[in-house]
Each structure stands twice: as structure tokens, then as C-alpha cells.
C-alpha positions as CSV (number, residue, x, y, z in Angstrom):
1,X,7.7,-77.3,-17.5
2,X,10.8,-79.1,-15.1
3,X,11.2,-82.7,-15.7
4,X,9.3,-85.0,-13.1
5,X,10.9,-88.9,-13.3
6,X,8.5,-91.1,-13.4
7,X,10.4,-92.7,-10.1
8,X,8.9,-89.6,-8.5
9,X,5.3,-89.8,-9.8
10,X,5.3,-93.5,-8.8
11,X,6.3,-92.3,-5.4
12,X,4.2,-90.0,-5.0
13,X,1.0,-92.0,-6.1
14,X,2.2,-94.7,-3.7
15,X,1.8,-92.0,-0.9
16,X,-1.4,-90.6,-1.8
17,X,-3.0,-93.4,-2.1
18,X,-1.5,-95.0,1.5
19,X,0.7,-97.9,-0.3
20,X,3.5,-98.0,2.0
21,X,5.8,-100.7,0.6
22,X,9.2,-99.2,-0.6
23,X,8.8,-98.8,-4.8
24,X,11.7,-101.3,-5.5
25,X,9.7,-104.0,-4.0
26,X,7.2,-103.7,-6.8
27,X,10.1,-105.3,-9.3
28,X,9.4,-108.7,-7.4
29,X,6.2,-109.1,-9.6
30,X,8.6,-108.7,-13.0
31,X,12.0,-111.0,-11.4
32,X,9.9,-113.2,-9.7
33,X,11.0,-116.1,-12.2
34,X,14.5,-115.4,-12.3
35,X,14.9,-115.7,-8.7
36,X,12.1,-118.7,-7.9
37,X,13.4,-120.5,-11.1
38,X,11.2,-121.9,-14.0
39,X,10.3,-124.9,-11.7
40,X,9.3,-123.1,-8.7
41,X,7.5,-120.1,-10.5
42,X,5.6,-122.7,-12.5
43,X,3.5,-123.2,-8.9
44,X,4.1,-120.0,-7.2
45,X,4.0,-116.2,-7.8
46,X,4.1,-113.0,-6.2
47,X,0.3,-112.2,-5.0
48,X,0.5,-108.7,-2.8
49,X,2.9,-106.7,-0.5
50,X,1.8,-105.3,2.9
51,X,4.5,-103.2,4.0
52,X,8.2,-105.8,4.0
53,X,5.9,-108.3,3.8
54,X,5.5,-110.7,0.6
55,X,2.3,-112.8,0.2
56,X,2.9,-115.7,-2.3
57,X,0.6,-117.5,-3.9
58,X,1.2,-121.3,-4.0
59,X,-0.8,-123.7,-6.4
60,X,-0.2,-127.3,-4.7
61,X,0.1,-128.9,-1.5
62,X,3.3,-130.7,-2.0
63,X,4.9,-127.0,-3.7
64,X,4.0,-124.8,-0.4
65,X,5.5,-127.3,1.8
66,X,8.9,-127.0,-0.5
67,X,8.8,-123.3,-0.4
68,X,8.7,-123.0,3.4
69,X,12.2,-125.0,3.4
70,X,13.2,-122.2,0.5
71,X,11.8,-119.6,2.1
72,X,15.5,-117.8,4.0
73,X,17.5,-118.8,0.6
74,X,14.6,-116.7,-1.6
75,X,14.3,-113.8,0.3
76,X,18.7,-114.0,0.7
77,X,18.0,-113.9,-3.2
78,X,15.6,-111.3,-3.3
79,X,17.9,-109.4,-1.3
80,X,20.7,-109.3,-3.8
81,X,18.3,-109.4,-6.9
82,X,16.0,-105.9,-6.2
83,X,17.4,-104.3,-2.7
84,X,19.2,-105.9,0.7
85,X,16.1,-106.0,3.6
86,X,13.0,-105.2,1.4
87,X,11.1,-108.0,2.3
88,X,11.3,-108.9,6.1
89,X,9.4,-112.4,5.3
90,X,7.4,-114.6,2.8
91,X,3.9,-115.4,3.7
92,X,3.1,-118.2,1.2
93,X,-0.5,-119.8,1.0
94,X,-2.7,-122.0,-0.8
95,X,-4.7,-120.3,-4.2
């Protein structure tokens, strides 16, 4: 039986089943602290992809306000953190 990496069968699940975001995206949900911070992850967090698109999920008023003035430096930190241009923007909203 040839080896299959488990890169692969992620790959190929994320086809069949129409999930079009690249698979390195999917590391946001596991770094999402390290590159938000302890502060910021405390009232945010990584909700869904759709396509280069991240959705994030923002507990307070006050907090998504914030996080629209962070929103170029996070996804500048996304970029060096999981892969230069997977996310084309940050759609953050209320929970």
C-alpha cells in the first residue's frame, strides 16, 4: 500500500466536499492567539473562511471597532505567520 500524507487526504477531502480555501489557511484557527495577542484573542477569534476571506468573530462593541484599525497590521501578520496573500481581508462582526 504507497504512502498517502495526510496533507494529501486533507486536500483531497477539501475538494470533494467544495471547500475552496487554500489548506494553510486552516492553521489560522490554531495561531490565532499568537498573532491577535492574549488581549485581542480574549474578544476575538477566527469564526469561518469563504475562500481568502476571514470572518472573525468579535465579542464587544468597543473590541470590533479596535480591530478595524488592526485589521492591515493582522492580516501583514497573518501573512508572515501561515503564508504571504492567504487571506485577501478580515470581515469582523458582532457574536
Amino acid at each position: 500500500m504507497p504512502f498517502t500524507s495526510l496533507r494529501q487526504i486533507l486536500e483531497s477531502v477539501l475538494k470533494e466536499h467544495k471547500l475552496t480555501a487554500d489548506i494553510d489557511a486552516y492553521r489560522i484557527f490554531s495561531v490565532w492567539e499568537e498573532i491577535a495577542g492574549p488581549m485581542v484573542a480574549k474578544h476575538s477569534r477566527p469564526a469561518r473562511l469563504n475562500g481568502n476571506i476571514l470572518y472573525v468573530e468579535v465579542d464587544d462593541p468597543i473590541w470590533l471597532s479596535q480591530l478595524r484599525y488592526m485589521k492591515q497590521d493582522m492580516l501583514q501578520k497573518i501573512d508572515r505567520r501561515i503564508k504571504p496573500g492567504v487571506f485577501k481581508d478580515l470581515k469582523l462582526f458582532l457574536k
